[in-house]
C-alpha positions as CSV (number, residue, x, y, z in Angstrom):
1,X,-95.2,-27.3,-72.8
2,X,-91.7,-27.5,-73.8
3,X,-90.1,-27.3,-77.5
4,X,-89.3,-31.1,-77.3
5,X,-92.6,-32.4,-76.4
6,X,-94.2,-30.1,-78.8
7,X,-92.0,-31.3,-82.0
8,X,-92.9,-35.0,-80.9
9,X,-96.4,-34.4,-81.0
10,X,-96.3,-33.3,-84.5
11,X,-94.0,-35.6,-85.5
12,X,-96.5,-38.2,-84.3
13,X,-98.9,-36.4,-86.6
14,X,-97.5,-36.3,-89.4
15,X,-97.0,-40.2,-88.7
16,X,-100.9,-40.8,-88.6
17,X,-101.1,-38.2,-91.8
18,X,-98.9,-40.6,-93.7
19,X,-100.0,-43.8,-92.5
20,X,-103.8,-42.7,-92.9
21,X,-102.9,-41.7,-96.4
22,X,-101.2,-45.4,-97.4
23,X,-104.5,-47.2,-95.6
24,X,-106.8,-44.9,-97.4
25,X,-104.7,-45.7,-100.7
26,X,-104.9,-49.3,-100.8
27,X,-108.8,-49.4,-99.0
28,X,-110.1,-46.9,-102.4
29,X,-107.7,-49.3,-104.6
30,X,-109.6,-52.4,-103.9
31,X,-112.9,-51.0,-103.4
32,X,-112.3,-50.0,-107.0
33,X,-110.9,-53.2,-108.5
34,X,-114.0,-54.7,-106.9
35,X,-116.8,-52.4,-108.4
36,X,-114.9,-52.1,-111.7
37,X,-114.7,-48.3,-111.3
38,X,-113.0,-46.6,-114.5
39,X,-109.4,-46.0,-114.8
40,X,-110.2,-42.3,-114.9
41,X,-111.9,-42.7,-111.5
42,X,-108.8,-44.7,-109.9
43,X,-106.3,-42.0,-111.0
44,X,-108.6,-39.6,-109.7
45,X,-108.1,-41.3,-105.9
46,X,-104.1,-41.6,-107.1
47,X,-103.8,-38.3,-107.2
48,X,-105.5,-37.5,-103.6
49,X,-103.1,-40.4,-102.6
50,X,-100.5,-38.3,-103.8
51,X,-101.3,-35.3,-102.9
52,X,-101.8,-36.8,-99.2
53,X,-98.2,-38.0,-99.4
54,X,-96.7,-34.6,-100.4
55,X,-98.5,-33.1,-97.4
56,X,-96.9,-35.7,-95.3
57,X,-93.1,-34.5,-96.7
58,X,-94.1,-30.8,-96.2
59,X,-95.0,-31.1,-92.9
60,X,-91.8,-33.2,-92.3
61,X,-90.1,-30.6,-93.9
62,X,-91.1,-28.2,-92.1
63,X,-90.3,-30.1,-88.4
64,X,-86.7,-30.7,-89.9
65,X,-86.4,-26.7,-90.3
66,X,-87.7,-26.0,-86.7
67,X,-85.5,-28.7,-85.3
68,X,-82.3,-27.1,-87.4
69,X,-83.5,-24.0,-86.0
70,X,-83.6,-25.1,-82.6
71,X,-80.1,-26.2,-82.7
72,X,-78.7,-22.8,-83.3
C-alpha cells in the first residue's frame, strides 16, 4: 500500500472519529433534556464530548506532521 492511500485512510478516520463524536454529543444531549438527568450528569458526557474532539485534532495533528514529513 502506498504512503498516499495510507494517509487517506486515516484521514477518513479521523473523519468518522469526529463526526461520531458530534452525533454522540447531540444524541446524549437530548436523551438528557428528556429524562431530566442532572446538570452534573450532562457535563459529565460534555467532557467525553470534549475529550472525543481533542482526540480528533491529535490525530489530525499528527497526519499534518507525516504529510510535512513526506514532503521533505
Amino acid at each position: 500500500m502506498d504512503r498516499n492511500s495510507e494517509q487517506a485512510r486515516k484521514g477518513r478516520r479521523i473523519a468518522l472519529v469526529i463526526a461520531g463524536v458530534g452525533v454522540f454529543w447531540i444524541v446524549i444531549t437530548m436523551i438528557g433534556s428528556q429524562y431530566g438527568w442532572s446538570q452534573r450528569t450532562r457535563a459529565l458526557f460534555d467532557l467525553i464530548a470534549l475529550a472525543g474532539f481533542g482526540l480528533g485534532i491529535w490525530m489530525t495533528y499528527q497526519l499534518w506532521r507525516a504529510r510535512q514529513t513526506d514532503e521533505d
